[in-house]
Structures are given as C-alpha cells and as structure tokens.
C-alpha positions as CSV (number, residue, x, y, z in Angstrom):
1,X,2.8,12.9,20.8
2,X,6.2,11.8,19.5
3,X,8.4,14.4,18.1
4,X,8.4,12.7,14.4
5,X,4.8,12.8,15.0
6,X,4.9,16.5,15.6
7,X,6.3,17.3,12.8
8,X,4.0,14.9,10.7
9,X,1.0,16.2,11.9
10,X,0.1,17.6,8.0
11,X,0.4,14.5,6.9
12,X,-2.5,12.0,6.0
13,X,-2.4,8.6,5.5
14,X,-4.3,6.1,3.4
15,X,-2.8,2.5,3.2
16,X,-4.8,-0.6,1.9
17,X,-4.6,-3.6,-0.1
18,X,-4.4,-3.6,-3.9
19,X,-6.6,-2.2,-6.3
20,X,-8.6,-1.1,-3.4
21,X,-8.8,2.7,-4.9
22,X,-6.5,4.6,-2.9
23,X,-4.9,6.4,-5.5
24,X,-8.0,7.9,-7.0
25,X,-9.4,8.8,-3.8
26,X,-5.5,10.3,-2.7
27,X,-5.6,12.3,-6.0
28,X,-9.2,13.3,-5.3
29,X,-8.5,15.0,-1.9
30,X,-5.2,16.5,-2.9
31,X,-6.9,17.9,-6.2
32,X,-9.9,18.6,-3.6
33,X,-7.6,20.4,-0.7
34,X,-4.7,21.4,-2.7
35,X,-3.2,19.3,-0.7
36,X,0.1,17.6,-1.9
37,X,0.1,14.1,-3.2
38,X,2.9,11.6,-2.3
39,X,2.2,8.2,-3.9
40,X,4.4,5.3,-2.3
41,X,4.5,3.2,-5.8
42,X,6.3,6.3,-7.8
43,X,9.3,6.2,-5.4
44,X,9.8,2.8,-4.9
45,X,12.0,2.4,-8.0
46,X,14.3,5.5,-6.0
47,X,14.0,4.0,-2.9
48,X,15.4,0.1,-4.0
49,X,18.7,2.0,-5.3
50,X,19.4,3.9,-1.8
51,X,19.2,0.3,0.6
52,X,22.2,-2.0,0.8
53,X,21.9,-5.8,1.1
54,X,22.2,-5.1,4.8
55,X,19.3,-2.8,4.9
56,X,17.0,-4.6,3.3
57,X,17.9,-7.6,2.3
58,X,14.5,-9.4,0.9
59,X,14.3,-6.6,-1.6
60,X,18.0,-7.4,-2.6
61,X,17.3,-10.6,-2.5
62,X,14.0,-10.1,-4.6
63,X,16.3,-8.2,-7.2
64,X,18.4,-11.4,-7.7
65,X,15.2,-13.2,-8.2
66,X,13.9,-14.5,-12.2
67,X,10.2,-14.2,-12.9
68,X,9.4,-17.4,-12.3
69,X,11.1,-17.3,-8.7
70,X,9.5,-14.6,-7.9
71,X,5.8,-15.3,-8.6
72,X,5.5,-19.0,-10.1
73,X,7.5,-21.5,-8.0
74,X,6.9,-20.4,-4.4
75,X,3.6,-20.6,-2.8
76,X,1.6,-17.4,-1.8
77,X,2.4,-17.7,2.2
78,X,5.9,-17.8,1.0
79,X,5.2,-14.6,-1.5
80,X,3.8,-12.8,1.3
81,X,6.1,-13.5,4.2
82,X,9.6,-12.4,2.0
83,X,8.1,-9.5,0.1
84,X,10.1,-6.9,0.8
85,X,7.8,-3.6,1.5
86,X,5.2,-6.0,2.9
87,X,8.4,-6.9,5.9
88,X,8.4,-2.7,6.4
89,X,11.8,-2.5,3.8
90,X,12.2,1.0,3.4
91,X,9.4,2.5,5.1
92,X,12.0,4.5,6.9
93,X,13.1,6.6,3.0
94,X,9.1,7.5,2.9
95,X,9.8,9.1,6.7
96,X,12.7,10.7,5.2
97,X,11.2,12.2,2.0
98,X,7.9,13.7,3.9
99,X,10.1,15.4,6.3
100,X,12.1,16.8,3.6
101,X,9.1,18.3,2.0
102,X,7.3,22.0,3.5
103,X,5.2,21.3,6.3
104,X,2.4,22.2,3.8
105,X,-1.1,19.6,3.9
106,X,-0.2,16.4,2.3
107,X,-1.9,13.1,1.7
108,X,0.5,9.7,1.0
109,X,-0.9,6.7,-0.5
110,X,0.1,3.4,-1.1
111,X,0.1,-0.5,0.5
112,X,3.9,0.2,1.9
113,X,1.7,1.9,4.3
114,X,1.5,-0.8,7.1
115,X,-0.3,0.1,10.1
116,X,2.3,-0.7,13.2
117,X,4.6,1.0,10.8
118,X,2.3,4.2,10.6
119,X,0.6,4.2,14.0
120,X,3.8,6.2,15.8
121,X,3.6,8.3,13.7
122,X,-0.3,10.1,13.6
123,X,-0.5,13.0,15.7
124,X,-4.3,12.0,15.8
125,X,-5.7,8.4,14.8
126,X,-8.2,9.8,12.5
127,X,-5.3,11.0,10.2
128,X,-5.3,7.3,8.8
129,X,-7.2,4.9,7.0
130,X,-6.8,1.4,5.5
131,X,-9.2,0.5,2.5
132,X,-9.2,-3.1,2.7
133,X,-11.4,-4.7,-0.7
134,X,-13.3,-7.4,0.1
135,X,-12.6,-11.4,-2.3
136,X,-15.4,-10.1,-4.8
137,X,-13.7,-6.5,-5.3
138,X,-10.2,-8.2,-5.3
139,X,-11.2,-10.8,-8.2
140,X,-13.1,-7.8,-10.1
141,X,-10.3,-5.4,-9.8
142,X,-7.5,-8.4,-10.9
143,X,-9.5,-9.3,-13.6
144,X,-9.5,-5.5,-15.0
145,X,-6.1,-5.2,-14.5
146,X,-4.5,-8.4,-16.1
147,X,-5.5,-8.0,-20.1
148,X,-4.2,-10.9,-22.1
149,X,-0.1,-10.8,-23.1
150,X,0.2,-7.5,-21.0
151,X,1.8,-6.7,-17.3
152,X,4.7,-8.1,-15.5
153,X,3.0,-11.2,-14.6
154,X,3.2,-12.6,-18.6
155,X,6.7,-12.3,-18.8
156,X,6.6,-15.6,-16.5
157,X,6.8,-19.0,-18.2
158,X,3.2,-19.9,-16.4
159,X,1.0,-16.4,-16.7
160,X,-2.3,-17.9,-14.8
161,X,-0.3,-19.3,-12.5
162,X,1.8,-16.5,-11.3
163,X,-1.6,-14.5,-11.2
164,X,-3.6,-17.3,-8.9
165,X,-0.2,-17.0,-6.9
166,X,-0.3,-12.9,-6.7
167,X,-4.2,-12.9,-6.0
168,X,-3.7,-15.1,-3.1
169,X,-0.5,-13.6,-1.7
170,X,-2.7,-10.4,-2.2
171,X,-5.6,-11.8,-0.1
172,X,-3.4,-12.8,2.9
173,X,-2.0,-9.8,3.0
174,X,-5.3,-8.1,3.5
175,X,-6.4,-10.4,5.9
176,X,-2.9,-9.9,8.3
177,X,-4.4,-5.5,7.4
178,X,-7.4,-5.9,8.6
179,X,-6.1,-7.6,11.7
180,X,-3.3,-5.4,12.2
181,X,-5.5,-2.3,12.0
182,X,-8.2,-3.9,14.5
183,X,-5.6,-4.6,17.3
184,X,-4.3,-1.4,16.7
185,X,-7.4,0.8,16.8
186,X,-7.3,2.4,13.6
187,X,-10.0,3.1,10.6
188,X,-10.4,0.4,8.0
189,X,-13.1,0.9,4.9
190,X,-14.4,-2.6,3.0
191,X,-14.5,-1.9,-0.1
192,X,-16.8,-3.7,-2.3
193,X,-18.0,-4.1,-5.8
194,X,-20.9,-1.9,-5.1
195,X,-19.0,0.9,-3.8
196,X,-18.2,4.2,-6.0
197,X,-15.7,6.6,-6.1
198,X,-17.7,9.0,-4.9
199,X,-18.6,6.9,-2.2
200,X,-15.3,5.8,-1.6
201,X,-14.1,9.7,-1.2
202,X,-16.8,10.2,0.9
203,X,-15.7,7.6,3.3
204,X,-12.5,8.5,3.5
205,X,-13.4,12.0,4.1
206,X,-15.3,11.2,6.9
207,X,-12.9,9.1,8.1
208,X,-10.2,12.0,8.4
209,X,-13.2,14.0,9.9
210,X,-12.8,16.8,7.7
C-alpha cells in the first residue's frame, strides 16, 4: 500500500459517466453512514482558479473558449480528447482537499474520478466503483435534463447541435470508462433505464462490501 493510500484508506470512491446517479447514491450513503460527502462538481469552480496555464492548460484553454467553440464547431472525439478534467486537469487539488479534511469516513463522487487516476490510490479495490449508464439511460437522462431555453447548452447559436455533440462526447467517454476500469480490475455498475435508486444504492453497497 502506498503511503497516500494509507492515509486515504477512509475514503470511498464512486466515479461514472453523466447522469448515471452518483450523486444521489453518494448523498444516500453519506446521509446512510454519516459519512462525509465530497462532490467533485462543487469544487471545480475553486479548483479552475488555483491552476496556471502551465498546469493545466486545456482547462485554460477551455476558459478562452466562446460557446460555440466549445460545444458547436468541434466534433465530439475532439470534445472528448481536450476536455480538461477528462485529460486528469486537477485531479491532483481533489488529493489535496481529502487529505486536508479529518481522517473521518468519507465518500467523493463525481466523473473527474478517472480510474488510472484513482487506482494508486485505494487501500483496497473494493473502495471504488464506476457507474457507467448504458445509450438508453444516457438518452433518457439528457432528455430530462435539457428543458427547452434552459442550461448552458442554449446559450450556443445551435442548441440541438451542441447537445448531439455533448451526448456523443458523453458516450465516448464512457466507452474509454468502461475499458479503463476493465484493464484495470476495478468494479463497474451498468446502469439502465430499469434500474432504481434503491437498486442503484444497493449495488453500490455491495460493491464497497459493506
């Protein structure tokens, strides 16, 4: 065991794709465990004001981007390849905020969890899992989440466009998870349209074997 390992041994990981529910079923066990709840998205705002150019430079460069850069006129392989927290861009500040916090049980969330990136650091496999949705859940949960004239995605000059071009970027990246966690040995969930929260908890549960 590594000695960052070590001292993350409290820690409990679930990465994913998006929409896949990892945030319910993070706030389920913490509220479950009273465990505490680290949620990648809420800090990434704090996190893109503490790199430099040099540190990260496709999230700088994603900064200097318009809308319509960003998510209408480059093609999806493209999307996915420069995306900053999909290339690992400050995965290193999560590191540092976790070992900042009490050793105390505690259960991070969020796809800026990739699995080469995470792996070093499990004191035991089991401690992480990647919910991966399947097309059918990915289209369902897109559809839910992209009412008419609302999000970031309509403040493009192309709306249906941009979100073809996010749902696609979206599915390669959890094609490259489901990969990465199979040559790597960890625990990946499908998650379908069939599939309930409760289910989905109970999953996870077992998957941490607790």
């Amino acid at each position: 065991m590594t000695g960052l390992a070590a001292r993350l041994r409290h820690v409990y990981w679930i990465g994913g794709g998006s929409g896949a529910g990892k945030s319910t079923v993070a706030r389920r066990l913490a509220d479950r465990h009273g465990w505490r709840l680290y949620a990648t998205d809420d800090v990434m705002p704090d996190h893109a004001a503490r790199t430099t150019p040099d540190e990260a430079p496709f999230l700088h460069a994603f900064l200097a981007m318009d809308m319509d850069e960003r998510w209408v006129n480059r093609p999806p392989h493209v999307m996915l390849e420069t995306f900053h927290w999909f290339r690992g861009e400050g995965f290193g500040l999560i590191v540092e905020d976790l070992l900042r916090l009490p050793p105390h049980p505690c259960v991070v969330e969020g796809f800026r969890l990739l699995p080469h990136l995470v792996r070093p650091l499990l004191a035991a496999p089991e401690h992480a899992v990647w919910l991966l949705p399947t097309p059918d859940f990915r289209r369902a949960a897109f559809r839910s989440r992209s009412a008419r004239g609302e999000g970031f995605l309509w403040r493009t000059s192309d709306p249906e466009r941009a979100g073809r071009n996010l749902a696609e970027r979206d599915g390669l990246f959890t094609e490259q998870l489901w990969a990465e966690t199979g040559r790597l040995g960890l625990h990946a969930v499908p998650v379908d349209t069939t599939m309930t929260e409760d289910a989905l908890t109970q999953e996870v549960t077992r998957a941490f074997r607790l």
